[in-house]
C-alpha positions as CSV (number, residue, x, y, z in Angstrom):
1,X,44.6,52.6,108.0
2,X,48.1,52.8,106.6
3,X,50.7,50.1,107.2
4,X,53.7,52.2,107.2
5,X,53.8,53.5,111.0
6,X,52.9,51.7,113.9
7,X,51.0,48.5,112.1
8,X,54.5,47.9,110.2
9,X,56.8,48.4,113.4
10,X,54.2,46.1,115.5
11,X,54.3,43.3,112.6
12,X,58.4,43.8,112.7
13,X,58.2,43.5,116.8
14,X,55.9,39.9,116.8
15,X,56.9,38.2,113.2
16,X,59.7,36.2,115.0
17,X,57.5,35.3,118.0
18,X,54.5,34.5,116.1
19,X,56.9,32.5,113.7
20,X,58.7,30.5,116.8
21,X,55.0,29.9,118.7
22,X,53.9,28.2,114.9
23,X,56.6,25.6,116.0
24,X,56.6,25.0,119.5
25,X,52.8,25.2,120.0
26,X,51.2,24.4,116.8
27,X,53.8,21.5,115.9
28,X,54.9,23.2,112.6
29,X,58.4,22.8,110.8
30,X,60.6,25.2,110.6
31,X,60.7,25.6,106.8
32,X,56.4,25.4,107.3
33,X,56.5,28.5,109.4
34,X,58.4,30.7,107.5
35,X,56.0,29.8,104.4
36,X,52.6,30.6,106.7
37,X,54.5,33.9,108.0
38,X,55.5,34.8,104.9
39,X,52.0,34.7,103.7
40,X,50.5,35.5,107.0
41,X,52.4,39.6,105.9
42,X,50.6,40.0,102.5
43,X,47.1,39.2,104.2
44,X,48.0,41.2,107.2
45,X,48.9,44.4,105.2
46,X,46.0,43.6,103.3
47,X,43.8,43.7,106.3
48,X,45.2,47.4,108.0
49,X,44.5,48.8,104.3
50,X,40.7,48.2,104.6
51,X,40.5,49.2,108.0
52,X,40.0,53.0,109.3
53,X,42.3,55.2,110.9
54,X,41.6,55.5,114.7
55,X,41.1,58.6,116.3
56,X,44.1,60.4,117.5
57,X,42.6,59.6,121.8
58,X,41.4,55.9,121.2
59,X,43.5,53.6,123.0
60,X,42.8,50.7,121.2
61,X,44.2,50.7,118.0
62,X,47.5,48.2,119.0
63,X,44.2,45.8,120.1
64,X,43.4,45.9,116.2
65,X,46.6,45.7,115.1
66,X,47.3,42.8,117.3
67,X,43.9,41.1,116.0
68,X,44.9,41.9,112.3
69,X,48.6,39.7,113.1
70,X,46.6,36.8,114.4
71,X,43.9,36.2,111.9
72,X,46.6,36.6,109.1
73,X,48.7,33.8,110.4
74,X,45.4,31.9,110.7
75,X,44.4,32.4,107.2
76,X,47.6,31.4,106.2
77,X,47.8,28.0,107.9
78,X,46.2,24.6,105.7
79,X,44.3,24.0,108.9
80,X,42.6,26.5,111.1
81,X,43.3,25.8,114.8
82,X,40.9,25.1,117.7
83,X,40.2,27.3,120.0
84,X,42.8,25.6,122.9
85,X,45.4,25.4,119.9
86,X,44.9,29.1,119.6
87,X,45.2,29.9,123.1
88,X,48.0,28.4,123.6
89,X,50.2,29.8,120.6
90,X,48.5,33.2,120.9
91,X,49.9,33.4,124.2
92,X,53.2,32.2,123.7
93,X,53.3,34.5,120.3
94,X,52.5,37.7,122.1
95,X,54.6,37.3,125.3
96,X,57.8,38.5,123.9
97,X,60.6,40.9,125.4
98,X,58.4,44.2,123.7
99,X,55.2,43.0,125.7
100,X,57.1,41.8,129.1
101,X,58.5,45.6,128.8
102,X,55.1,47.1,128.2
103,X,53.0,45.5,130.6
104,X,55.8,46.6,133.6
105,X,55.6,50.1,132.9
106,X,51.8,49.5,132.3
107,X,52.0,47.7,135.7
108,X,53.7,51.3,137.4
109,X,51.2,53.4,136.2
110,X,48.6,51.2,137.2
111,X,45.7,52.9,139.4
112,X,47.5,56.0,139.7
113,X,45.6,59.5,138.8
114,X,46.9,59.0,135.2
115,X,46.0,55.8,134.8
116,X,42.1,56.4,136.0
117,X,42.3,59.7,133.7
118,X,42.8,57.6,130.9
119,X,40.2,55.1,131.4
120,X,37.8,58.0,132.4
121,X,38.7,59.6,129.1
122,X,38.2,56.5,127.3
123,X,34.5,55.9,128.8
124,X,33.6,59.3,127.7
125,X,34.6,58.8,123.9
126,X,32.6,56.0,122.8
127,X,35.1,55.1,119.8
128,X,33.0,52.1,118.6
129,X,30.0,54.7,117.6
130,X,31.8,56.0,114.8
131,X,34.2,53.2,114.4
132,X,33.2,49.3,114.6
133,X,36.6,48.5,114.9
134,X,37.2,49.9,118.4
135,X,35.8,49.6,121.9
136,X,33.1,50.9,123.9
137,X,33.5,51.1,127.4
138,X,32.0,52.4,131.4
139,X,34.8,53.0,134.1
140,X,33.5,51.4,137.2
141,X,36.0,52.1,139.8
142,X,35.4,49.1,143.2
143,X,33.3,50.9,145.8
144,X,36.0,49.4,148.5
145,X,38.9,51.2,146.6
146,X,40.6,47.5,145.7
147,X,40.3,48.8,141.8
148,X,38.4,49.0,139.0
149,X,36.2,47.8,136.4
150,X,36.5,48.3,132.5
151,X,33.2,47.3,130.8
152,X,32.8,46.4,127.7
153,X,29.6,46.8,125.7
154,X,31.0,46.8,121.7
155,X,34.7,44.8,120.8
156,X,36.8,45.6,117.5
157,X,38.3,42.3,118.0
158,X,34.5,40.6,117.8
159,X,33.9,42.3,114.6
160,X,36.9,42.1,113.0
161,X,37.4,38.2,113.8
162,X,33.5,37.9,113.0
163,X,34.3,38.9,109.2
164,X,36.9,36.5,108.5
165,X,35.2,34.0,109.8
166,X,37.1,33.7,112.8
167,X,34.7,34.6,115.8
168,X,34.9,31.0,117.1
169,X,39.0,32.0,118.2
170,X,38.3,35.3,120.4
171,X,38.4,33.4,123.2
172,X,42.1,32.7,122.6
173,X,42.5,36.6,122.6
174,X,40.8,37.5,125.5
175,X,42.4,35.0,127.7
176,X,45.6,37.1,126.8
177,X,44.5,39.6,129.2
178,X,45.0,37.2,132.7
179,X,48.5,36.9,131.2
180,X,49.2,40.7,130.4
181,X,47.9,41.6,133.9
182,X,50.4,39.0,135.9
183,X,52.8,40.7,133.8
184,X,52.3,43.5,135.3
185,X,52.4,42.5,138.6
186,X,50.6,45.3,140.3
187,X,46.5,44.0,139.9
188,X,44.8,40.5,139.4
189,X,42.6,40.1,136.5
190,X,38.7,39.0,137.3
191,X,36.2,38.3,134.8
192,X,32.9,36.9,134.4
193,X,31.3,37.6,131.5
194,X,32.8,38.1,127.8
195,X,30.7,39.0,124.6
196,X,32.4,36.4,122.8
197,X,30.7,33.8,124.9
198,X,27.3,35.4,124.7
199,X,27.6,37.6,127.9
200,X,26.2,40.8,127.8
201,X,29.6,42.5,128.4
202,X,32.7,41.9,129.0
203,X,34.0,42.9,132.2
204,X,37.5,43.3,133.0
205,X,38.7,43.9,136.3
206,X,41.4,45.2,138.1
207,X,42.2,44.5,141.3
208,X,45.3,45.6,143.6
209,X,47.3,43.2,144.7
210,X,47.5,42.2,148.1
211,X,44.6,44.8,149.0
């Protein structure tokens, strides 16, 4: 993957964030996060350089990118944080003004014709078979017309964290996805089962709100 296009832009969107959450979450100076961010951006470039492009339909390549940001600032750091620590500051780190703007127009377009078009399309391309960095997925729309199901079977994030000995942290990632879908403030995120925690899936749900 090259880093001049959209991994570049995203790391210019999130530095600041990811640098401010290293202080109010994680308890670090000022002067000590710009010294973990400034080495966090030579491992992250170093990371989209050995991954693969994505294929021009798969939806999923910010996920990676996003991924790619996180383990870089946690190589970076003199101690790696626990999984709550992670949480926390992932959460805070990824919550800025360019994701609060992309999860409301996400949140308008949710569960319209377009919206179930894309996950429909996204079920049908089975990314992860030709690349391990991306996501396999079934549609599953709610039999009482309340939503719909995304299900997981094979996570880029898994195997991605998983080589840099960082699988113990996904957790912190996946809990992102309660957040995003408030955000949006059209469905309620459900969840039972993540692969990360041994499930055999992970199923993320979608349901309408108020319905």
């Amino acid at each position: 993957m090259k880093y001049n296009g959209m991994p570049a832009g995203m790391w210019f969107i999130y530095r600041r964030s990811f640098q401010s959450a290293l202080a109010n979450d994680l308890k670090k100076s000022q002067d000590e996060a710009k010294q973990i961010m400034a080495k966090a951006k030579t491992k992250y470039r170093e990371i989209i350089g050995r991954l693969p492009e994505f294929e021009k339909d798969d939806i999923f390549k910010t996920n990676i990118v996003n991924c790619a940001i996180l383990i870089s600032v946690c190589l970076s750091m003199d101690t790696k944080p626990t999984v709550e620590e992670a949480t926390a500051y992932y959460e805070d780190a990824m919550t800025n003004f360019a994701t609060k703007a992309f999860c409301r127009m996400g949140g308008k377009k949710k569960f319209t014709d377009k919206d179930i078009a894309k996950m429909q399309m996204t079920a049908a391309l089975k990314a992860a078979d030709r690349n391990p960095y991306s996501w396999n997925m079934d549609y599953l729309p709610y039999e009482d017309g309340s939503g719909y199901e995304a299900r997981f079977y094979k996570c880029g994030i898994c195997t991605l964290m998983r080589e840099y000995g960082l699988y113990d942290l996904v957790p912190a990632m996946c809990h992102l996805d309660y957040t995003m879908s408030e955000l949006g403030g059209t469905s309620s995120f459900v969840r039972e089962y993540t692969l990360a925690s041994g499930g055999p899936y992970c199923d993320c749900g979608y349901k309408k709100k108020g319905h």
